[in-house]
C-alpha positions in Angstrom: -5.6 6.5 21.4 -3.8 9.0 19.5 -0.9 6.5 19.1 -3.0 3.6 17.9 -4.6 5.9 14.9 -0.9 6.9 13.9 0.3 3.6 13.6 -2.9 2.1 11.9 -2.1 4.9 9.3 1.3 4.8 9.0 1.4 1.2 8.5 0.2 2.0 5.2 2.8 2.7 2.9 1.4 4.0 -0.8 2.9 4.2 -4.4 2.7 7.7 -5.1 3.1 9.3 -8.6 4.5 13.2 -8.5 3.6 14.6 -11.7 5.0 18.1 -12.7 7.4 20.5 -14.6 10.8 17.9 -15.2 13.4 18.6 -12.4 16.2 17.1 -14.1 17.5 19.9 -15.4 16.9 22.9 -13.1 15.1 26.0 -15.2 16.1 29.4 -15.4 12.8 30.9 -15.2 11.8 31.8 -11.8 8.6 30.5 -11.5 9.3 26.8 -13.4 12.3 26.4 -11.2 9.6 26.8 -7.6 7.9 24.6 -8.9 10.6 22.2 -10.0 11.4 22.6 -6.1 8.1 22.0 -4.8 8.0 18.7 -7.0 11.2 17.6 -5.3 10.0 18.7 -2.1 7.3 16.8 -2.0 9.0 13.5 -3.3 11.8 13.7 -0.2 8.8 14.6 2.2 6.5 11.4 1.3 9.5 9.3 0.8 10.9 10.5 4.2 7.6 8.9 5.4 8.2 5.4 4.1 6.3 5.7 1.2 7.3 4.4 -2.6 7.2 7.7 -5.0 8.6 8.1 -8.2 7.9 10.5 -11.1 6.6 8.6 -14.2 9.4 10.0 -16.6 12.4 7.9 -14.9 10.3 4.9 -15.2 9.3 5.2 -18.8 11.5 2.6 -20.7 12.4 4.2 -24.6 13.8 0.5 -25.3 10.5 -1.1 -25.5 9.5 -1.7 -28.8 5.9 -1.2 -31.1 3.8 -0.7 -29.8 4.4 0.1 -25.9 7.6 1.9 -26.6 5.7 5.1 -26.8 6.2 7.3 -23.2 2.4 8.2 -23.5 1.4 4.5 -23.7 3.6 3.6 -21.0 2.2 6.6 -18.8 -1.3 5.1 -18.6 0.4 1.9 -18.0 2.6 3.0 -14.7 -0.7 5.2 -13.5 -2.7 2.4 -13.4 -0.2 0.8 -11.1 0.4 3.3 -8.4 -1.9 4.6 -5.4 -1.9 7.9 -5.8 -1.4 10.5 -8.1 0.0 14.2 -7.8 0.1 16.5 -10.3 1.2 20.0 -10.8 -0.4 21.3 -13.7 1.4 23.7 -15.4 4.1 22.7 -18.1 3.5 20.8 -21.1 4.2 17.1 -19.4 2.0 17.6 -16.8 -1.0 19.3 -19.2 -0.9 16.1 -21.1 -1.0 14.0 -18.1 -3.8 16.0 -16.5 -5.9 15.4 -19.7 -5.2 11.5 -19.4 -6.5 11.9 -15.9 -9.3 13.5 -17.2 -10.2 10.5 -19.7 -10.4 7.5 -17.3 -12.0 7.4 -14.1 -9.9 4.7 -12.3 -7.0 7.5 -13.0 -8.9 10.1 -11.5 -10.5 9.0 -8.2 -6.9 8.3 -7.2 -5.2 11.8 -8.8 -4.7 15.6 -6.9 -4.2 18.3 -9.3 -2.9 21.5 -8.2 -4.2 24.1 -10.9 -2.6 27.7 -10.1 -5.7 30.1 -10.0 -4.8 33.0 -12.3 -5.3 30.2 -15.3 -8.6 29.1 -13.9 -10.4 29.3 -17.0 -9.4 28.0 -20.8 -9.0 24.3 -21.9 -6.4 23.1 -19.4 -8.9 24.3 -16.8 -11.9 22.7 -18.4 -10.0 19.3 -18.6 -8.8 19.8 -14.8 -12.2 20.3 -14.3 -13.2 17.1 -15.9 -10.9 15.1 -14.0 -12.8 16.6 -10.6 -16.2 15.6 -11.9 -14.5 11.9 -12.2 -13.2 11.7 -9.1 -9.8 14.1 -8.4 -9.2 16.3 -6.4 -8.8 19.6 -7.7 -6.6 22.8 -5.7 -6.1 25.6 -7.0 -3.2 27.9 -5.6 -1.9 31.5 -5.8 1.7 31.7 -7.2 4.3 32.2 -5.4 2.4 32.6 -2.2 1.1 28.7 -1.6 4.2 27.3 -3.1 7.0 29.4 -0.8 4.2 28.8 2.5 4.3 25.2 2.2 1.0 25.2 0.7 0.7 22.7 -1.7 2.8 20.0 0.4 0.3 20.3 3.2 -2.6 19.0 0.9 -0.3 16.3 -0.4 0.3 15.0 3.0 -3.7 15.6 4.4 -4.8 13.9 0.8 -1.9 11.1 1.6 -3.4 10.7 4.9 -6.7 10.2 3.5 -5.6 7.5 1.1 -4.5 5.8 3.8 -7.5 5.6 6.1 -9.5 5.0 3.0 -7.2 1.3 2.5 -7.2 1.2 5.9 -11.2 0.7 5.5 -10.9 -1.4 2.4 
């Protein structure tokens, strides 16, 4: 039996967003470069599972012209698209994107936001917050304990799982 549920599931591959500080150029400051790891971490880990991640910032295309050129137009655009959405709010980016989450409901029933707790309160919270109330799911976590115990990519893969027994239902 146990076989059958594995392969019902894992016949369902997703398009997963990974939202979170950029990791394309590594950062000097300890904590923005863990959770430039974790970011990457969790990328290799779903894509290591057959499924089609990508972060939004290496599909956003500067050549298109007015008025879609803009990379927060686009954003809402590539969202819209993908299954899933994972976002690690804590860097400018990924505050902006949170707050778009927050805005549209289709974008939040499919988003996870990972909020660290020691900035539980203040605007980003309240829109983090908002995007819960429309649907996301919201996790906090302790830096740097969560992030260096595998935290945070142990809720991505139990939220993945339950994406995928949700289509499995639709």
């Amino acid at each position: 039996m146990h076989h059958l549920i594995t392969a019902a599931l894992d016949g369902i591959k997703l398009k997963i967003l990974v939202f979170g500080p950029q990791v394309h150029t590594p950062s000097g400051e300890e904590r923005v470069a863990k959770l430039q790891a974790k970011r990457i971490q969790i990328r290799q880990h779903l894509e290591a599972d057959g499924h089609i991640v990508a972060y939004a910032e290496d599909l956003v295309d500067p050549s298109i012209g007015v008025p879609g050129g803009d990379a927060f137009f686009q954003e809402l655009v590539i969202m819209r698209e993908y299954d899933m959405i994972v976002n690690i709010v804590d860097q400018p980016g990924s505050i902006v994107e949170a707050t778009m989450i927050a805005m549209k409901t289709h974008l939040a029933a499919k988003a996870m936001l990972f909020q660290d707790a020691a900035y539980a309160s203040g605007l980003v919270a309240q829109a983090c917050n908002t995007a819960k109330d429309l649907g996301a799911h919201l996790q906090q976590f302790n830096y740097p304990v969560d992030l260096d115990a595998c935290h945070l990519l142990g809720y991505v893969i139990a939220r993945v799982r339950l994406v995928q027994k949700m289509k499995y239902f639709a």
